[in-house]
Backbone and ligand atoms as CSV (ligand in chain L), in Angstrom:
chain,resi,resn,atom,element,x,y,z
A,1,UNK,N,N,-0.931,22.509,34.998
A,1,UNK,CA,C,-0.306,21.194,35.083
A,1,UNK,C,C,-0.979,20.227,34.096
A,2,UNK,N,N,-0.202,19.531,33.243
A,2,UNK,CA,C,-0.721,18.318,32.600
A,2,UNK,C,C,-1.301,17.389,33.242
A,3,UNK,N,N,-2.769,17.093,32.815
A,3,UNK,CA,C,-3.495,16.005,33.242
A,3,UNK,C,C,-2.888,14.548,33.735
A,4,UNK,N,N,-2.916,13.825,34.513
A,4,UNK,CA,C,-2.251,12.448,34.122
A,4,UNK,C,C,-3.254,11.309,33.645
A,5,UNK,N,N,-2.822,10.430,32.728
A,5,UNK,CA,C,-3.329,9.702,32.335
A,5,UNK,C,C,-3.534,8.322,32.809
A,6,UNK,N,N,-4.066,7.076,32.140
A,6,UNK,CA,C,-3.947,5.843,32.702
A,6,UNK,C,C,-2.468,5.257,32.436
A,7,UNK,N,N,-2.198,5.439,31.513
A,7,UNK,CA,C,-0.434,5.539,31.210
A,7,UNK,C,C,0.305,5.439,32.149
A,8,UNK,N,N,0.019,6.539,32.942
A,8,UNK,CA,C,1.213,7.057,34.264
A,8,UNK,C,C,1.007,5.932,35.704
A,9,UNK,N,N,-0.469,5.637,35.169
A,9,UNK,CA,C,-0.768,4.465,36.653
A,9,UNK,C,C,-0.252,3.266,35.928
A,10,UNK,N,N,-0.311,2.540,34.640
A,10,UNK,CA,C,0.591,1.608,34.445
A,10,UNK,C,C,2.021,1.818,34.986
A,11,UNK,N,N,2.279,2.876,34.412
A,11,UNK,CA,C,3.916,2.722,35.231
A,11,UNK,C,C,4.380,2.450,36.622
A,12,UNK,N,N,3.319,3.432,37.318
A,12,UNK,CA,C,3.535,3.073,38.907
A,12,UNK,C,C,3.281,1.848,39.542
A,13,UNK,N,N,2.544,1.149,38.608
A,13,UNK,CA,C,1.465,-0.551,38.665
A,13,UNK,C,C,0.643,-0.401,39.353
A,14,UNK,N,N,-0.123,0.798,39.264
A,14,UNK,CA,C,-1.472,0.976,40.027
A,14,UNK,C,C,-2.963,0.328,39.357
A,15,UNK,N,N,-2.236,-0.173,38.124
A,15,UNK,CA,C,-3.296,-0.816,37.417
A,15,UNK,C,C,-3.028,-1.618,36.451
A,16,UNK,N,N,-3.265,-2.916,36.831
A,16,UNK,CA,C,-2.708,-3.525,35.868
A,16,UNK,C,C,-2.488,-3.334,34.132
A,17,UNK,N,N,-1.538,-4.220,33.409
A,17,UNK,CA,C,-1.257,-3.527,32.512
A,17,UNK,C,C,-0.324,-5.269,32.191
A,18,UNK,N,N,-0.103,-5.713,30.448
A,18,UNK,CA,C,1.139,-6.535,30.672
A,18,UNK,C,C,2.194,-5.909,30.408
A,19,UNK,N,N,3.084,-5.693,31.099
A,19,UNK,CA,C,4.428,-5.286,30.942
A,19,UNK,C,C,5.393,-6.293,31.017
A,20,UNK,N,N,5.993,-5.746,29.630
A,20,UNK,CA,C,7.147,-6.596,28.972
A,20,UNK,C,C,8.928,-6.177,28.962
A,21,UNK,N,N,8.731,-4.795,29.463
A,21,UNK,CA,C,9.642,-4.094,29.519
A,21,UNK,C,C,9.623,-3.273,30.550
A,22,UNK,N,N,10.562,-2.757,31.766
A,22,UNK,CA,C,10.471,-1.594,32.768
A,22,UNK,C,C,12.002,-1.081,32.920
A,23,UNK,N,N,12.574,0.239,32.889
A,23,UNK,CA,C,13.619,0.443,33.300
A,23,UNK,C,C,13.520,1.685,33.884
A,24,UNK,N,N,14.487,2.396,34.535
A,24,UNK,CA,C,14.506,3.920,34.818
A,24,UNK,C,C,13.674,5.230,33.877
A,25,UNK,N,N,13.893,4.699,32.371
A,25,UNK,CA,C,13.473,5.875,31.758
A,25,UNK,C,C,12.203,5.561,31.106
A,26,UNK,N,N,11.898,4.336,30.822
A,26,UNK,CA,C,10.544,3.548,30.081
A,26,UNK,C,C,10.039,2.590,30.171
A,27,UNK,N,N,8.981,2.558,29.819
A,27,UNK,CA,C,8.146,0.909,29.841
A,27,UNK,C,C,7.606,0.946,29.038
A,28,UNK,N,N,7.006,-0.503,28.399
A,28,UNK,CA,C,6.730,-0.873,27.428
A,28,UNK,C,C,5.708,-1.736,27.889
A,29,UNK,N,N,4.688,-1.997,27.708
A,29,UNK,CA,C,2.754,-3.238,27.696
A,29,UNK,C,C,2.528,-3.192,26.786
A,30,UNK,N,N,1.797,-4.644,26.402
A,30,UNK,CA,C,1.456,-4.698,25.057
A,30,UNK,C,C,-0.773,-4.099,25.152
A,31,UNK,N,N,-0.570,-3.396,24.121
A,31,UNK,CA,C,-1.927,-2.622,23.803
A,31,UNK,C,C,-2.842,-3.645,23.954
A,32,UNK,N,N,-3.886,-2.946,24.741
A,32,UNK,CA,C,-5.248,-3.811,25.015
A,32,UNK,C,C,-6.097,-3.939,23.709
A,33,UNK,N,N,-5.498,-3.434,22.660
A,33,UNK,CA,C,-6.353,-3.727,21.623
A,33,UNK,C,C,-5.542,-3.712,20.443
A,34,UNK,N,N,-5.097,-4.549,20.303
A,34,UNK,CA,C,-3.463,-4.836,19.452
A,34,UNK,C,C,-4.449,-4.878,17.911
A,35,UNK,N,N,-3.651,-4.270,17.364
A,35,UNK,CA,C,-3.111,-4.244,15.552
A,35,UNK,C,C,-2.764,-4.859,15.073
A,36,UNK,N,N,-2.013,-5.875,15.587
A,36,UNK,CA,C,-1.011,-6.514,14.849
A,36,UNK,C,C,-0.410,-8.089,15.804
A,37,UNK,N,N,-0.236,-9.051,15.606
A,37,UNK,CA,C,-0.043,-9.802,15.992
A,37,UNK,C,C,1.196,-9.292,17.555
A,38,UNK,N,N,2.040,-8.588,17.270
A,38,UNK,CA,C,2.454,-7.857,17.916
A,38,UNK,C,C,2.621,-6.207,18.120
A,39,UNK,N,N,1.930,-5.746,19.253
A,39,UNK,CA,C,1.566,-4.555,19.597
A,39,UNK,C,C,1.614,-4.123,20.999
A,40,UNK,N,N,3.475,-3.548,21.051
A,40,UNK,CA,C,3.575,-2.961,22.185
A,40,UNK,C,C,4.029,-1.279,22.388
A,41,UNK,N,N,3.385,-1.075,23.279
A,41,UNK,CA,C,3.374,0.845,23.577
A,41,UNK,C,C,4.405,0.976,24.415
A,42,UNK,N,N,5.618,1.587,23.785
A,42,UNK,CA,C,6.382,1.632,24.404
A,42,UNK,C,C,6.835,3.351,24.823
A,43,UNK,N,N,6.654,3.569,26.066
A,43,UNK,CA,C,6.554,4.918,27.167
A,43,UNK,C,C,7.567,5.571,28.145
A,44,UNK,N,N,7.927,6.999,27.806
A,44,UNK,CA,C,8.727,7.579,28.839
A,44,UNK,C,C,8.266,7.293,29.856
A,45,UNK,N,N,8.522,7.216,31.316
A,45,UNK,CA,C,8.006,7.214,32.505
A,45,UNK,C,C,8.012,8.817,32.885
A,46,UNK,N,N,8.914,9.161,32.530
A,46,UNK,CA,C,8.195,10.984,32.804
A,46,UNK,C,C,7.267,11.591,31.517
A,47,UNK,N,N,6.458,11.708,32.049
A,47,UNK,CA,C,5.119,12.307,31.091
A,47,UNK,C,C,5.518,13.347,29.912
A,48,UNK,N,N,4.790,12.826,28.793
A,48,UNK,CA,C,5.557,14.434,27.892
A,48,UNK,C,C,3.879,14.359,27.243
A,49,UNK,N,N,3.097,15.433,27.149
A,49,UNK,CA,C,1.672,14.796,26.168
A,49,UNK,C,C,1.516,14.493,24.927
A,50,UNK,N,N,2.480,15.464,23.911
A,50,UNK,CA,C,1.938,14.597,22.727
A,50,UNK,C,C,3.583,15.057,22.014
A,51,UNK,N,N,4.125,15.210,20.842
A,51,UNK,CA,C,5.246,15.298,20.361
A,51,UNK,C,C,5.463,16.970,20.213
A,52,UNK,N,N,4.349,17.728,20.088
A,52,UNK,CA,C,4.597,19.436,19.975
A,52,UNK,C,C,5.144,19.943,21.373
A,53,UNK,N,N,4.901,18.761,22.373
A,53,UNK,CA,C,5.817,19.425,23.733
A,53,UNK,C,C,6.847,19.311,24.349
A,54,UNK,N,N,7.548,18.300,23.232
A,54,UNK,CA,C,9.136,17.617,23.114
A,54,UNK,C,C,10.084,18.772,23.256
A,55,UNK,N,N,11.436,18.721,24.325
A,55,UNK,CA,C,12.115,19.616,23.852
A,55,UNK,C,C,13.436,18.987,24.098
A,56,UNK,N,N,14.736,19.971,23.943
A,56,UNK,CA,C,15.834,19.273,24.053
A,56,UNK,C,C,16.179,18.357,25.078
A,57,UNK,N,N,15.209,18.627,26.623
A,57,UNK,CA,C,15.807,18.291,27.372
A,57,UNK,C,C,15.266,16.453,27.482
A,58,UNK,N,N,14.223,16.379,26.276
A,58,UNK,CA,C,13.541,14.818,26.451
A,58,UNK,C,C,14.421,14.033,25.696
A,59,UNK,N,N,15.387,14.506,24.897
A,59,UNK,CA,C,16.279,13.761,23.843
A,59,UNK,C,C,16.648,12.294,24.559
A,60,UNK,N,N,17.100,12.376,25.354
A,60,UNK,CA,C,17.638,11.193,25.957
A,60,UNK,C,C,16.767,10.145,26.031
A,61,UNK,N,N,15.619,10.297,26.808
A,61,UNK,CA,C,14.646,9.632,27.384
A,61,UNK,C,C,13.671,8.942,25.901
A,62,UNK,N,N,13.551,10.044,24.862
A,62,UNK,CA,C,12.852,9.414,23.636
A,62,UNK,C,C,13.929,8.461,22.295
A,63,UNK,N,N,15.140,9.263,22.467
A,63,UNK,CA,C,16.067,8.126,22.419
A,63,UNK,C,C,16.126,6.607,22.854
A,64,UNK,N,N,16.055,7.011,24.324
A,64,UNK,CA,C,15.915,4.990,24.292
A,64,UNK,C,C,14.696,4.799,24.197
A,65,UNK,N,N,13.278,5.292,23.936
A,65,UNK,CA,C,12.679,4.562,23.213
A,65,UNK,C,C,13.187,3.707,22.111
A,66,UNK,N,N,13.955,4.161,21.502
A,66,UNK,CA,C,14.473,3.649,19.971
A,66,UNK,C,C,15.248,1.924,20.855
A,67,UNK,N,N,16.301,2.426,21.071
A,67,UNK,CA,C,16.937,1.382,22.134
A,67,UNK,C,C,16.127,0.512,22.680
A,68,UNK,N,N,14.425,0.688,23.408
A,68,UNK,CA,C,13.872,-0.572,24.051
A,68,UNK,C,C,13.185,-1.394,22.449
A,69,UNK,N,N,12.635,-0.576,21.553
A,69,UNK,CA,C,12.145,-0.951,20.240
A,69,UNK,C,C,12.969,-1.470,19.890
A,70,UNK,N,N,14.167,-1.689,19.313
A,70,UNK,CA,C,14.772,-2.585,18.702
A,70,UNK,C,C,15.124,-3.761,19.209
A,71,UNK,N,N,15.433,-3.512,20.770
A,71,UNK,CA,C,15.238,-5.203,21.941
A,71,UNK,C,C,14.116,-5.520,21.942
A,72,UNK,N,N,13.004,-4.844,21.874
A,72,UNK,CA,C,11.547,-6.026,21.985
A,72,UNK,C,C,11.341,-6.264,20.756
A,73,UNK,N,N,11.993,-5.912,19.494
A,73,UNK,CA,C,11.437,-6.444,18.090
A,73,UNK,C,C,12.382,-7.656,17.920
A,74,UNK,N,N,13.434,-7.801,18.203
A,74,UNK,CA,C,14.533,-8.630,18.685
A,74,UNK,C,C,13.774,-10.054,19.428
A,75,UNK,N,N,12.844,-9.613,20.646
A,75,UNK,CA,C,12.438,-10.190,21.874
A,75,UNK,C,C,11.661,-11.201,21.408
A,76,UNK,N,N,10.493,-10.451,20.383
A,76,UNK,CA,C,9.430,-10.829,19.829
A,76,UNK,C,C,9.810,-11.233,18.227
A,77,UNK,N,N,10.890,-11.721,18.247
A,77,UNK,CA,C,11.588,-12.053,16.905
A,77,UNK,C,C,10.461,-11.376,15.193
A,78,UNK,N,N,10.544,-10.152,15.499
A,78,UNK,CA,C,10.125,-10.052,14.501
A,78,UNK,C,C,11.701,-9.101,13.870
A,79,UNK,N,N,12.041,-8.703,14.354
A,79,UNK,CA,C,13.410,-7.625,13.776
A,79,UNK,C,C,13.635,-7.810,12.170
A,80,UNK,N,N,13.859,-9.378,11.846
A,80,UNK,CA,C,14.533,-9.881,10.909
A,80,UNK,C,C,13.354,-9.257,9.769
A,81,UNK,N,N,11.847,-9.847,9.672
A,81,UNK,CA,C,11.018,-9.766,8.642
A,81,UNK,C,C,10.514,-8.253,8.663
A,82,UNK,N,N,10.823,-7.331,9.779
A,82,UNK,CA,C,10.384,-5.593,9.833
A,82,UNK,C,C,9.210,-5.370,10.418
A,83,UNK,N,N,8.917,-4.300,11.125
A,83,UNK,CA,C,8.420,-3.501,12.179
A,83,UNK,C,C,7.670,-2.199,11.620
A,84,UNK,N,N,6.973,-1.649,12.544
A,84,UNK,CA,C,6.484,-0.058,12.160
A,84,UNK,C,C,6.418,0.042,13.499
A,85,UNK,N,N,7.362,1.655,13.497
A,85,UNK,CA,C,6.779,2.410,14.798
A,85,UNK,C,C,6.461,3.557,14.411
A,86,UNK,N,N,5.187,3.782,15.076
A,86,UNK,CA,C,4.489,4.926,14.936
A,86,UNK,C,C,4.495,6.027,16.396
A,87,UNK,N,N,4.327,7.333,15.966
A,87,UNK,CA,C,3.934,8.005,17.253
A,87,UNK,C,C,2.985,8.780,16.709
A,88,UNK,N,N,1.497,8.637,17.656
A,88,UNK,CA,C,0.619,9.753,16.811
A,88,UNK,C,C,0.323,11.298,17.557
A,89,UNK,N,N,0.329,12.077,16.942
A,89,UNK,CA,C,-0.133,13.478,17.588
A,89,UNK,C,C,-1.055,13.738,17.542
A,90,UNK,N,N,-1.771,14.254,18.372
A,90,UNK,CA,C,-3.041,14.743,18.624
A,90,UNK,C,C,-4.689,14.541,17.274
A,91,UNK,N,N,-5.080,15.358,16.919
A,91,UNK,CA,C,-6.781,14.977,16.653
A,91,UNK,C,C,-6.439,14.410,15.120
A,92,UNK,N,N,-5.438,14.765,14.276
A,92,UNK,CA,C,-5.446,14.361,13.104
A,92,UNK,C,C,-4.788,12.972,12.986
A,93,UNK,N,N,-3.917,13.238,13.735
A,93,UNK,CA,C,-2.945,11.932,14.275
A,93,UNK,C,C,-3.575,10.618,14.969
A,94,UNK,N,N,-4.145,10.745,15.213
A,94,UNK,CA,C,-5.412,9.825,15.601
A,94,UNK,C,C,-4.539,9.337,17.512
A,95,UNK,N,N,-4.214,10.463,18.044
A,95,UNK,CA,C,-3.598,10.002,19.235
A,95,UNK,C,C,-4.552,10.288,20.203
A,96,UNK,N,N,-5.107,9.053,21.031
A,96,UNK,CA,C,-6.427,9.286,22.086
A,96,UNK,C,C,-5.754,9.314,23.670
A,97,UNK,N,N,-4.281,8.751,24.008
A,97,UNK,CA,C,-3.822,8.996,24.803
A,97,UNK,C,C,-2.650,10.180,24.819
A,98,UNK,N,N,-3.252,10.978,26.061
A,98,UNK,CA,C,-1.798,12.345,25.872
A,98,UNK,C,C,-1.291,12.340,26.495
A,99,UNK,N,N,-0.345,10.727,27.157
A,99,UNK,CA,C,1.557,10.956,27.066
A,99,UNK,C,C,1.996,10.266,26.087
A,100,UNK,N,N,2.877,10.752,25.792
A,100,UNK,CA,C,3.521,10.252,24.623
A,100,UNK,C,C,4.146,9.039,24.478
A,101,UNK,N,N,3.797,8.264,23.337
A,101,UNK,CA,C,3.957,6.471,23.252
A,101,UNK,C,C,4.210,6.305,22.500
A,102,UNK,N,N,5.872,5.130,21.591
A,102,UNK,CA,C,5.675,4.968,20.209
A,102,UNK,C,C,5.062,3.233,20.373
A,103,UNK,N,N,4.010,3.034,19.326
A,103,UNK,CA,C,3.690,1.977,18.770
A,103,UNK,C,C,4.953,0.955,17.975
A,104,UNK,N,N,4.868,-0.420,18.970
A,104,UNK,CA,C,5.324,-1.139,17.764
A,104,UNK,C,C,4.582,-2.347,17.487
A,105,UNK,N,N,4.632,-1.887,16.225
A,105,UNK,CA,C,3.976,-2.979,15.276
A,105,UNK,C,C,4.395,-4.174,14.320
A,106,UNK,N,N,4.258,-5.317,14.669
A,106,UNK,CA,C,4.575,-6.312,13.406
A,106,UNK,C,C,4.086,-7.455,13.823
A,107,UNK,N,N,4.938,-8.489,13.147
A,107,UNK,CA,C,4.220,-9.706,13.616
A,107,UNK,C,C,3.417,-10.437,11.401
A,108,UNK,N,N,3.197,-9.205,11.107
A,108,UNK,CA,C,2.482,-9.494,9.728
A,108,UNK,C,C,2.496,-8.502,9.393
A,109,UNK,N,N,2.535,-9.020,7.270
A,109,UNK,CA,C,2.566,-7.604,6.569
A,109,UNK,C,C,1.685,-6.532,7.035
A,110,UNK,N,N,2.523,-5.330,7.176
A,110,UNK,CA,C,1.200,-3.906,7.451
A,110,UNK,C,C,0.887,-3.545,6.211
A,111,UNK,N,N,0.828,-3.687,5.454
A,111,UNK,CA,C,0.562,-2.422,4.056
A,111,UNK,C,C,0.824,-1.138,3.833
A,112,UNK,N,N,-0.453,-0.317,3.801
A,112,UNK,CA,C,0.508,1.140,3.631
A,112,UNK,C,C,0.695,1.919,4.420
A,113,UNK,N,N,1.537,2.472,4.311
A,113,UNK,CA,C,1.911,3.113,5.895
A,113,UNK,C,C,0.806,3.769,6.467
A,114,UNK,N,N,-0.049,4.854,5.200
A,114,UNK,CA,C,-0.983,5.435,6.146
A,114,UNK,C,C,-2.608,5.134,4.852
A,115,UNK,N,N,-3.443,4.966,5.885
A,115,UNK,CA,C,-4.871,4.491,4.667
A,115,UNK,C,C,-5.284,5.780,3.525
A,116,UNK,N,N,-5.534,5.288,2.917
A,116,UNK,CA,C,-6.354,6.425,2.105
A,116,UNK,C,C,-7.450,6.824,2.739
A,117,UNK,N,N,-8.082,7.995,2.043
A,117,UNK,CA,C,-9.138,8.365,2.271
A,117,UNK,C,C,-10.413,7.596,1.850
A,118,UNK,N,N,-11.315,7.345,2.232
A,118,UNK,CA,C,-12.930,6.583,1.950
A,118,UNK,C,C,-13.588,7.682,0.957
L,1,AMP,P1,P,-2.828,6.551,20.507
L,1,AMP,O1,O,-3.980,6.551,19.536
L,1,AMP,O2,O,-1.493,6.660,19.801
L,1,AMP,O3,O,-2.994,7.577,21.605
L,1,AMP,O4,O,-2.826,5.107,21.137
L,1,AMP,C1,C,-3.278,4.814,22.416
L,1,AMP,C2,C,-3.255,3.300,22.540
L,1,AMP,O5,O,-3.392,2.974,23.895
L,1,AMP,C3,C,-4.387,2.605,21.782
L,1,AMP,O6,O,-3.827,1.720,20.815
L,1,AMP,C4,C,-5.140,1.859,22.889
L,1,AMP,O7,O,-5.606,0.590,22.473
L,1,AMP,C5,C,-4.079,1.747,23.967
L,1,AMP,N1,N,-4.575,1.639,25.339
L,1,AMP,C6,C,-5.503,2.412,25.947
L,1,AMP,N2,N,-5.675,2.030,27.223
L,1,AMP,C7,C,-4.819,0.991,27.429
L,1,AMP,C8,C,-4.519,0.152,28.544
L,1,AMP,N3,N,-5.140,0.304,29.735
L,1,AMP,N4,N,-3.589,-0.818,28.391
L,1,AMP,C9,C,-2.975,-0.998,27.205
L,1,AMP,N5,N,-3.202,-0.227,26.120
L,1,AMP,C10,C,-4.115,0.743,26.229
């Protein structure tokens, strides 16, 4: 069985969290350690851990991710000036939580999509 995370107790509201978004299939809080002037994690409520364990039957559910992202970029009026959503996978991906979350980001220019190397 997949571990559960702190993720899964935001959803249930076993721990606090700000949530900006809740419906049947997702929720959305903005990150305790934001990037970006705006930075919200927006989450299946049924657990998936990272994107290699996606299968046909999550289509729906990671779909309206897309659907709550474009209403909270809307929400948070950034839509017009542009956004980044990210989803990261595991150790290279720099993903430290394993259910699966896309990042949205804006609020101010991001630069390049991904850093160079040091
Ligand atoms: P990732 O690297 O894609 O797994 O991103 C996990 C994100 O979860 C990071 O940006 C963390 O800052 C964020 N995070 C971890 N714990 C919490 C929490 N309790 N509430 C809100 N965001 C969190």
């Amino acid at each position: 069985m997949t571990e559960e995370t702190i993720f899964a107790k935001i959803i249930r509201g076993e721990i606090p969290a700000d949530i900006v978004y809740q419906d049947d299939r997702a929720t959305a809080f903005r990150d305790i350690s934001p990037q970006a002037p705006t930075h919200i994690l927006i989450v299946p409520n049924n657990p998936i851990p990272t994107v290699n364990d996606v299968s046909e039957q999550d289509e729906a559910d990671l779909g309206h991710l897309f659907v709550v992202a474009a209403e909270l970029a809307k929400q948070e009026g950034i839509a017009e000036d542009g956004f980044r959503l990210i989803v990261n996978c595991n150790r290279d991906g720099g993903q430290i939580v394993f259910h699966l979350h896309m990042h949205l980001l804006g609020g101010r220019p991001l630069g390049r999509m991904v850093a160079r190397p040091k």
